[in-house]
C-alpha positions as CSV (number, residue, x, y, z in Angstrom):
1,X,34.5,-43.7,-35.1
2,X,33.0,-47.5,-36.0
3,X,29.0,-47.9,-37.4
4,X,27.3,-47.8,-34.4
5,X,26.0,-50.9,-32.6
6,X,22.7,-50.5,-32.2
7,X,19.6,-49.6,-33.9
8,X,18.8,-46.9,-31.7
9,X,21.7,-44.5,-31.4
10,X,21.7,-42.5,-28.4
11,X,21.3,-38.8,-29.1
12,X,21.3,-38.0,-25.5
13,X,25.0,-39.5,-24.7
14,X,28.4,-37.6,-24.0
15,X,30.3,-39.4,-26.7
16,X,27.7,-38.2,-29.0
17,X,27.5,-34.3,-27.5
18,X,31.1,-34.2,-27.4
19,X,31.0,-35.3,-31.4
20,X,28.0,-35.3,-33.1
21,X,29.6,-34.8,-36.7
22,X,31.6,-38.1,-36.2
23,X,28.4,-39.5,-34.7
24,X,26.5,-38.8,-37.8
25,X,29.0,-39.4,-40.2
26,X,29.2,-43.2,-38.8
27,X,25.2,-43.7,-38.9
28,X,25.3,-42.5,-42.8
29,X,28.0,-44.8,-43.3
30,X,26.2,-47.6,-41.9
31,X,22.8,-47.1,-43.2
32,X,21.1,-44.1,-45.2
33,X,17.5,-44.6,-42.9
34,X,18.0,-45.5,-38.6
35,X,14.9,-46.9,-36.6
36,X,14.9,-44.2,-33.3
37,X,13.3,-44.0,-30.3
38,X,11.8,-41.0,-28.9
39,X,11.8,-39.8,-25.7
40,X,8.4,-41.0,-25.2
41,X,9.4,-44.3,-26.1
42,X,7.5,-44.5,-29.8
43,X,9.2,-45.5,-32.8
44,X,10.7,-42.9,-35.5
45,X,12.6,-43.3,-38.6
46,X,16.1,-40.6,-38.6
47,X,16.7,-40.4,-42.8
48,X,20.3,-39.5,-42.8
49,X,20.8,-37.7,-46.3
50,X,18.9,-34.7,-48.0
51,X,17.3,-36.1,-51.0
52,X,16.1,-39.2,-49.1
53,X,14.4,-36.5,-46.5
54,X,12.9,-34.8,-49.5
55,X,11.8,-37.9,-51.1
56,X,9.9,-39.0,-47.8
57,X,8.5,-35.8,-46.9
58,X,7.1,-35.4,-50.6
59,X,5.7,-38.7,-50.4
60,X,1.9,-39.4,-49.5
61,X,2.6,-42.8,-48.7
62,X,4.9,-41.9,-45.5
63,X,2.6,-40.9,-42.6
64,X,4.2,-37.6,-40.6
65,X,1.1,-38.1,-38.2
66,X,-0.6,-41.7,-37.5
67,X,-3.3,-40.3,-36.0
């Protein structure tokens, strides 16, 4: 499985239902933190690894809700 080309990995795809471990495996070994897009079209951040998730959530600085 090669890095994936684009910024926004399509979660929704067969290749990526038929593997999703490969799938992920490329995207951490590209980059630890991918730019998504939601099915509503807004912009999200996918943090790949499970101290960089901790360090975000813990984190005042990162919103979890802009409103």
């Amino acid at each position: 499985m090669k890095a994936p080309d684009s910024i926004y990995p399509d979660f929704s795809s067969a290749s990526f239902k038929a593997a999703p471990h490969e799938h992920y495996a490329a995207l951490r070994r590209a980059a630890p933190v991918h730019e998504v897009r939601l099915r509503n079209g807004s912009r999200a951040w996918f943090v790949m690894r499970y101290d960089d998730a901790v360090a975000v959530l813990s984190n005042p600085v990162f919103a979890k809700d802009p409103s």
